[in-house]
MIVEXRO-282740 format. One line per field, with one value per residue (C-alpha): residue number from 1; chain; x, y, z. Coordinates in steps of 0.25 Angstrom, whole numbers, plus 5000, padded with zeros to 4 digits. Example, Ala and Ser with C-alpha at 12.3 -4.5 7.8 and 13.67 -1.06 7.14 Angstrom:
MIVEXRO-282740
nr <- c(1,2)
kette <- c(A,A)
u <- c(5049,5055)
v <- c(4982,4996)
w <- c(5031,5029)
***
This chain:
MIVEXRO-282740
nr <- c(1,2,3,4,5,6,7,8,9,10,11,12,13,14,15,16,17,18,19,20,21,22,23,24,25,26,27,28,29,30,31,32,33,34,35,36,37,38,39,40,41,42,43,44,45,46,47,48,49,50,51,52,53,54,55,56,57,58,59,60,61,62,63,64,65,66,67,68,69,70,71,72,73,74,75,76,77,78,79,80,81,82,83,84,85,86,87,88,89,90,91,92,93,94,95,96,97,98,99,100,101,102,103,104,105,106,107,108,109,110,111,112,113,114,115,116,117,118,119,120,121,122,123,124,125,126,127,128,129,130,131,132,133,134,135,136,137,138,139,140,141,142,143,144,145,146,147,148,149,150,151,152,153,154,155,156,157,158,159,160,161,162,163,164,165,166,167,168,169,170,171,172,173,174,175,176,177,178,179,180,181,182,183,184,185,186,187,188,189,190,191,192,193,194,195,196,197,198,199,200,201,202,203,204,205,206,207,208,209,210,211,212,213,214,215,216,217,218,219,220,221,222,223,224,225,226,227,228,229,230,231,232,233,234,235,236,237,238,239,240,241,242,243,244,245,246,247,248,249,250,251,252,253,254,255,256,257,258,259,260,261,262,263,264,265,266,267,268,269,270,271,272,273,274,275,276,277,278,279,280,281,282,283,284,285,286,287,288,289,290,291,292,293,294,295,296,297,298,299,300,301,302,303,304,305,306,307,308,309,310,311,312,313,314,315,316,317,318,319,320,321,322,323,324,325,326,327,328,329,330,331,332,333,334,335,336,337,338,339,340,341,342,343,344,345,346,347,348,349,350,351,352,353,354,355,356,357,358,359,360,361,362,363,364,365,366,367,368,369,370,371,372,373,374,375,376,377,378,379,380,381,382,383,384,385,386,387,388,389,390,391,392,393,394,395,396,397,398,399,400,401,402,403,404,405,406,407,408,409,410,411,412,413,414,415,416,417,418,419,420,421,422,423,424,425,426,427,428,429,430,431,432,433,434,435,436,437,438,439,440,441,442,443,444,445,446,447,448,449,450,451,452,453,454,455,456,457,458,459,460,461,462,463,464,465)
kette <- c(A,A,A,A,A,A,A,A,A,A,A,A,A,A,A,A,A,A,A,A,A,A,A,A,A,A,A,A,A,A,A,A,A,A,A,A,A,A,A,A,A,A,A,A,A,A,A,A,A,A,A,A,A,A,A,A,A,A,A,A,A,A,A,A,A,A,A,A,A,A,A,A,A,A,A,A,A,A,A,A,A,A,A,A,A,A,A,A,A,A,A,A,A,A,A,A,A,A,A,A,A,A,A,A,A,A,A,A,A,A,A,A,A,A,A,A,A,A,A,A,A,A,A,A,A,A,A,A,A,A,A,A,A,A,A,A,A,A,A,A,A,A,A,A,A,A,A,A,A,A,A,A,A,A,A,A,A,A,A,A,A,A,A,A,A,A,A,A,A,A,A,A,A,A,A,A,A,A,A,A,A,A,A,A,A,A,A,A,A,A,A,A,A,A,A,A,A,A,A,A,A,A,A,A,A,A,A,A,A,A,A,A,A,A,A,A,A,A,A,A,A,A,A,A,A,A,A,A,A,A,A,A,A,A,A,A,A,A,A,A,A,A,A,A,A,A,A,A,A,A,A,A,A,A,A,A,A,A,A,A,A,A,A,A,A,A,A,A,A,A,A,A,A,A,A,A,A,A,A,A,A,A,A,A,A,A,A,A,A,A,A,A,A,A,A,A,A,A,A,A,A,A,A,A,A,A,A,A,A,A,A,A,A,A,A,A,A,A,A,A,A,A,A,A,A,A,A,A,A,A,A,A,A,A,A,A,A,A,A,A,A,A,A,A,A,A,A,A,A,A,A,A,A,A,A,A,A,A,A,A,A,A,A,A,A,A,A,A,A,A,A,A,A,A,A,A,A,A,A,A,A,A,A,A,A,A,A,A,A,A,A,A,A,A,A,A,A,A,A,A,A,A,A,A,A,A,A,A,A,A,A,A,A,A,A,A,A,A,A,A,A,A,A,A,A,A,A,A,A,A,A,A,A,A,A,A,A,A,A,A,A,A,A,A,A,A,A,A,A,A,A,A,A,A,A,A,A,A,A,A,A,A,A,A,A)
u <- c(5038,5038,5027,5029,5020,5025,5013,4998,4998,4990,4988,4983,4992,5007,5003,5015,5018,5031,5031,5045,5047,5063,5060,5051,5048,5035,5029,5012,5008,5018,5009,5011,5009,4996,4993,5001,5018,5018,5014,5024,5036,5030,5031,5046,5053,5061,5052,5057,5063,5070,5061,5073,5068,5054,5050,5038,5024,5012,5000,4988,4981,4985,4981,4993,4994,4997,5006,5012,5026,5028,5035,5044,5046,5052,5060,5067,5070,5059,5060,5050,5035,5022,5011,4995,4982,4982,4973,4982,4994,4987,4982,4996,5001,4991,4991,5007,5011,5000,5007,5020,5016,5009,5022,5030,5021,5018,5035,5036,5026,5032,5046,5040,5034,5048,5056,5045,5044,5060,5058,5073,5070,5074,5068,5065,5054,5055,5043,5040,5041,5040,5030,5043,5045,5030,5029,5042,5034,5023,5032,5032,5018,5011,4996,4988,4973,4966,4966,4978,4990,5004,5017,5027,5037,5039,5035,5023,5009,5000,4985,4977,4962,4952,4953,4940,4948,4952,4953,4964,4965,4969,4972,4986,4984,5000,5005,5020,5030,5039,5047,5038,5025,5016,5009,4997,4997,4984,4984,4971,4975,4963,4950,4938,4924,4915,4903,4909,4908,4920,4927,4923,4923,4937,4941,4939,4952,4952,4963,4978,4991,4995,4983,4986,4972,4968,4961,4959,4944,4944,4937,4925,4914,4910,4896,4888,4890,4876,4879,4892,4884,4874,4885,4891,4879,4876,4889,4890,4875,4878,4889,4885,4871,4871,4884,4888,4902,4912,4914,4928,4931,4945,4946,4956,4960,4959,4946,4936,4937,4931,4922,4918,4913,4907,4898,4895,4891,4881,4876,4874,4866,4857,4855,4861,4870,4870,4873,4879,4889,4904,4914,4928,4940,4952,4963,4970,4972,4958,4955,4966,4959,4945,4952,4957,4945,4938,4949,4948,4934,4932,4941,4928,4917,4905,4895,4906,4910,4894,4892,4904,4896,4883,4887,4878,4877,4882,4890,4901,4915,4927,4942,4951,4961,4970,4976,4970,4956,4960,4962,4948,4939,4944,4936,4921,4916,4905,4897,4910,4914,4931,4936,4952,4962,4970,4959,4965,4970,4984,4986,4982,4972,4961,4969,4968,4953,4952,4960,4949,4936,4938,4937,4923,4912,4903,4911,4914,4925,4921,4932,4929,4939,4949,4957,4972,4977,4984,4978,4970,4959,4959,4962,4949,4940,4944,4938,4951,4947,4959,4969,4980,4981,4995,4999,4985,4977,4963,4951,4940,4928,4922,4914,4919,4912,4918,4913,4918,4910,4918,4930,4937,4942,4934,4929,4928,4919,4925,4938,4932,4924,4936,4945,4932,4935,4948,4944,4955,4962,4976,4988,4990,4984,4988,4976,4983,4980,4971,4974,4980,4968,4959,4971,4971,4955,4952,4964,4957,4942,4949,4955,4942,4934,4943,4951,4963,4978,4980,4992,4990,5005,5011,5018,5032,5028,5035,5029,5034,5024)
v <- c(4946,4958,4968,4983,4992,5006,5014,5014,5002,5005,5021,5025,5032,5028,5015,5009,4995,4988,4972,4967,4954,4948,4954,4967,4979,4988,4997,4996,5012,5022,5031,5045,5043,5055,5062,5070,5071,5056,5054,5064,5056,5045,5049,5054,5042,5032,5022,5009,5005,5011,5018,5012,4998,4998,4991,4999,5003,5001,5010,5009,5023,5037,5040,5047,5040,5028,5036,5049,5043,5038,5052,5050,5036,5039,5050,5041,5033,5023,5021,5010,5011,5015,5005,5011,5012,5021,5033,5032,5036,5047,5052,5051,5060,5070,5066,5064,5077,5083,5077,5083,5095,5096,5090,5101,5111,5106,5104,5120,5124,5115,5120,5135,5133,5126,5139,5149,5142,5141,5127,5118,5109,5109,5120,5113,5102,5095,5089,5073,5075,5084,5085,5083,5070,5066,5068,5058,5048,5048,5042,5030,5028,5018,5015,5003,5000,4990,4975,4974,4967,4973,4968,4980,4968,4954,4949,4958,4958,4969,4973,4985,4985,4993,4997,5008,5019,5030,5030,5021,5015,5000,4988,4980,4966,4963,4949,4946,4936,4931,4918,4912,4914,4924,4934,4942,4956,4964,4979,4986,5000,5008,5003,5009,5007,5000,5008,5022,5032,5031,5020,5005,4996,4990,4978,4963,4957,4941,4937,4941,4936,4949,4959,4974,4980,4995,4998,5013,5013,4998,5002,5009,5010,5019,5027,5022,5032,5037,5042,5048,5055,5059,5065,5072,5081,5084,5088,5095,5104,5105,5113,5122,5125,5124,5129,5136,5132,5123,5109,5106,5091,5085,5073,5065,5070,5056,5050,5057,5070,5063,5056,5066,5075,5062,5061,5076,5076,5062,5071,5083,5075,5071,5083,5081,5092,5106,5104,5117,5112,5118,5110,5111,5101,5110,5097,5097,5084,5081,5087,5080,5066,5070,5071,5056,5052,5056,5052,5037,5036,5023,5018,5024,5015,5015,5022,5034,5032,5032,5045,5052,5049,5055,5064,5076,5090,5089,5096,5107,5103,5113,5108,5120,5123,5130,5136,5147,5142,5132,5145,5152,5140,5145,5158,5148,5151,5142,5132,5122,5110,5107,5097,5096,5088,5081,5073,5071,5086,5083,5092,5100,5110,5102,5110,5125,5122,5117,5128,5138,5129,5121,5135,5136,5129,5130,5120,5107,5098,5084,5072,5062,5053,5045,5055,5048,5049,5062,5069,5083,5077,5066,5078,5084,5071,5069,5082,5092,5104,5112,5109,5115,5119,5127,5130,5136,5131,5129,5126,5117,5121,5115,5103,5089,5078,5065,5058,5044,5037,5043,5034,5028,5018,5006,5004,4993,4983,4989,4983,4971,4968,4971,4960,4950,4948,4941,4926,4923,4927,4935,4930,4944,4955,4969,4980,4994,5009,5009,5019,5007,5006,5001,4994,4986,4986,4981,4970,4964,4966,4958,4947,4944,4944,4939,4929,4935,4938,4954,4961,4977,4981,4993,5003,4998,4983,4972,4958,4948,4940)
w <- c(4994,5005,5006,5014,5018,5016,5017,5021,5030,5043,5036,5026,5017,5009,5002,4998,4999,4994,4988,4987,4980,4976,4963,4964,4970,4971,4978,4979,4980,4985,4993,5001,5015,5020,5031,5042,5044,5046,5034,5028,5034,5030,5013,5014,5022,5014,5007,5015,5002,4988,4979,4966,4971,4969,4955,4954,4961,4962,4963,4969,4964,4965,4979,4983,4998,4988,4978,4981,4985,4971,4967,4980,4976,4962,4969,4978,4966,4961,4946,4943,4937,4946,4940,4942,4937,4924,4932,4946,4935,4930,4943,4949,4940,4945,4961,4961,4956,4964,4977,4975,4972,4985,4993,4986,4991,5006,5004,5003,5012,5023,5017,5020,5034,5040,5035,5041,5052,5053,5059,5061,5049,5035,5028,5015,5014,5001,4995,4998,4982,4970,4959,4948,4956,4956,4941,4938,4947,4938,4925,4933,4934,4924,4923,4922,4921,4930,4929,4920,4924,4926,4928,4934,4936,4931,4946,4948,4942,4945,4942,4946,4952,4952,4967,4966,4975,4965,4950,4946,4960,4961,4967,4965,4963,4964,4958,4962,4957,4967,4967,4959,4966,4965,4976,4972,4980,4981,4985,4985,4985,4988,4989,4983,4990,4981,4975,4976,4965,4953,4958,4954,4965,4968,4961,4969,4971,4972,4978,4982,4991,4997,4998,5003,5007,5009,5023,5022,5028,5033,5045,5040,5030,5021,5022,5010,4996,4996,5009,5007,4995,5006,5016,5003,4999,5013,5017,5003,5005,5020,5017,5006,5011,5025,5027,5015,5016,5006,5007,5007,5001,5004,4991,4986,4972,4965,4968,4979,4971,4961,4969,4975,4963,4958,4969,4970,4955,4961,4973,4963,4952,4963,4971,4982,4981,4972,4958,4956,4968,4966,4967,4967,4964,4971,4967,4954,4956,4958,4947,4938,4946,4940,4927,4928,4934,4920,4913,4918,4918,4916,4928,4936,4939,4929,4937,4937,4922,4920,4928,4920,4906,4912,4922,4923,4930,4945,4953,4947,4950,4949,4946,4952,4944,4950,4964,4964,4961,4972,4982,4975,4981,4995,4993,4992,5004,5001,4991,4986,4989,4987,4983,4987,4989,4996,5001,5015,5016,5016,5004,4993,4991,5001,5011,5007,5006,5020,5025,5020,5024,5037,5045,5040,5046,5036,5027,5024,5024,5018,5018,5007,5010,5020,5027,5031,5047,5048,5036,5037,5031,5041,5055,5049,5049,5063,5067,5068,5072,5068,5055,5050,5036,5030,5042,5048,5059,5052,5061,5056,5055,5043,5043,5040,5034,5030,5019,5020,5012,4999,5003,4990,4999,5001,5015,5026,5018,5005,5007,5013,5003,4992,5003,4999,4985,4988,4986,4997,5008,5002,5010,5017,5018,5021,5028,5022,5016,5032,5045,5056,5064,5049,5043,5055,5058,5043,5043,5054,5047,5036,5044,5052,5041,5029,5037,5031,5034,5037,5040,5043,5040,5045,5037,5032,5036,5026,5024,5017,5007)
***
């Protein structure tokens, strides 16, 4: 059996990992590769293998540094099923579509700027894919609930797990059949931090041969959730009572929006911010994620499932509908809170909002999440003072706050205290899903302390099992 590592090993981004036996082929994940023209040359190379070889895929959930290749994939000729949880299929068909779209439009924009400009490339940049090839990917998609076993090919034996990330978010326990002998591959996706609102804690695994292990904030600790809710209402009445500005809020579309609103409506119910509070959801796809996430309420954990029965007046939350209600929210010079994605300002309608706020020093910019080497997001946690935005040098003025503590991935003790369950040491396993400098750092926490055998692969590393 051979293992590669074709993305998110010592970064953060492009999780796609390759098992290869005599018999089978398949792919764990197929993610788009974020942040900066690295990561741009990175999603249109050649794939390191044929897409008409693959048996099928695995997916994780419907982040799309985990999936948005699949529509390439299928374009360059995979044919086989996609196997997931039954809400990371339904939310795919929102979050996929909604990726090529935006490639087709960054695709023309660039296409514009190279024939204004008169530079001596080709004129014409095509998308990395199209929204008609997105929407044949997703007829290749097939859901699953957790906990119940599936057989993609008569040498493999999967489960999904409860991972407590986003809705639908899992971990592959991976049985293969080779020669007799069976090897039992674990892939923890990404990680959920216990105790956090909506998710359930992620499920305890016992034991495996291979394990494949997410690093993202190996390095570090969370601040404690009723300090987070704390740093929330104070960033949010500093900025609409002493400041009188906007708060401008960055989120993922699948996951911290929701979080997000849920804790708001908390923080509302107790007084710790207005309860007439306006707040606008400026992301179809957010909006379409809110749906789902009502839709598969009981994939939530009971306190949340509880709170939606017996939610009562808190906050007032508005869906935009539509671009030019998107463009009317420009004109609040004050009072709002925006929600937007991309949550690492690398697209979307998060950009045009920022474009009309960070000149302004009496607003605020407030991270919720990890922001990727090379993204927007992450030039402005690491206090740029200048950005640019469709073309235009935009100062920064605004205020930033970070608030790490909202995190849907497990920190440092988190992901030590998931690696406790194993009642053995698994025969290898691989730190990945971390910038370099964690990966390597957390491999060497788990080695001192575990006593086990870790590898930090690099990206396009090949190990035979």
């Amino acid at each position: 059996m051979n293992l590669s590592f074709l993305g998110a090993a010592r970064e953060v981004t492009g999780s796609c990992y390759l098992v290869e036996t005599d018999g089978v082929r398949f792919l764990v994940d197929c993610g788009m590769f974020q942040g900066g023209r690295m990561a741009e040359l990175s999603n249109r190379e050649a794939p390191g293998f044929d897409p008409e070889d693959i048996d099928f895929i695995l997916l994780t959930h419907a982040h799309i540094d985990h999936s948005g290749l699949l529509p390439r994939l299928v374009a360059m000729g995979f044919k086989g099923p996609v196997y997931c949880t039954e809400p990371t299929r339904d939310l795919l068909g929102v979050m996929l579509p909604d990726s090529a779209h935006l490639q087709e439009k960054e695709a023309e924009w660039e296409t514009r700027h190279r024939r204004r400009v008169k530079t001596g490339r080709r004129q014409d940049v095509a998308p990395l894919y199209t929204v008609a090839q997105a929407h044949a990917s997703l007829k290749r998609l097939y859901g699953y609930a957790y906990d119940t076993p599936l057989h993609p090919h008569p040498q493999v034996k999967v489960q999904f797990r409860d991972a407590g990330h986003i809705l639908g978010s899992a971990i592959l326990e991976v049985w293969v059949e080779e020669a007799g002998a069976t090897t039992k591959l674990v892939f923890s996706g990404d990680l959920g931090q216990p105790g956090r609102p909506l998710m359930h804690d992620p499920t305890p695994i016992e034991g495996a041969d291979i394990l494949l292990v997410e690093s993202t904030y190996g390095n570090r600790m969370h601040k404690p959730l009723d300090s987070t809710r704390e740093e929330l209402a104070h960033a949010i009445n500093d900025t609409l009572f002493r400041k009188r500005g906007n708060v401008i809020m960055p989120a993922f579309a699948v996951g911290r929006t929701q979080e997000v609103i849920y804790m708001l409506h908390e923080l509302a119910e107790a007084g710790r911010i207005p309860q007439d509070l306006e707040v606008y959801v400026d992301s179809p796809m957010a909006t379409e994620a809110t749906r789902l996430t009502l839709k598969y309420h009981q994939w939530l954990d009971e306190e949340a499932q509880r709170a939606l029965r017996t939610r009562g007046q808190g906050i007032r939350v508005r869906f935009t509908e539509s671009v030019e209600e998107s463009m009317a929210l420009n004109q609040i010079k004050h009072g709002a809170v925006i929600i937007a994605a991309s949550g690492m300002c690398e697209g979307g309608r998060i950009r045009h909002h920022l474009r009309h706020n960070l000149t302004s020093h009496a607003n605020t910019i407030l991270i919720t999440g990890f922001q990727a080497a090379g993204t927007l997001g992450r030039r402005l946690v690491d206090g740029a003072k200048e950005v640019t935005l469709f073309g235009e040098r935009i100062p920064v003025h605004a205020e930033l706050y970070t608030i790490g503590g909202l995190s849907a991935h497990g920190d440092r003790d988190a992901l030590m205290g998931w690696l406790g369950h194993f009642r053995k040491p698994p025969h290898q396993t691989f730190i990945v899903h971390g910038e370099s400098e964690t990966a390597q750092g957390f491999g060497l926490l788990v080695h001192k302390q575990l006593a086990w055998r870790v590898e930090v692969p690099k990206k396009g590393a090949s190990y035979a099992l």
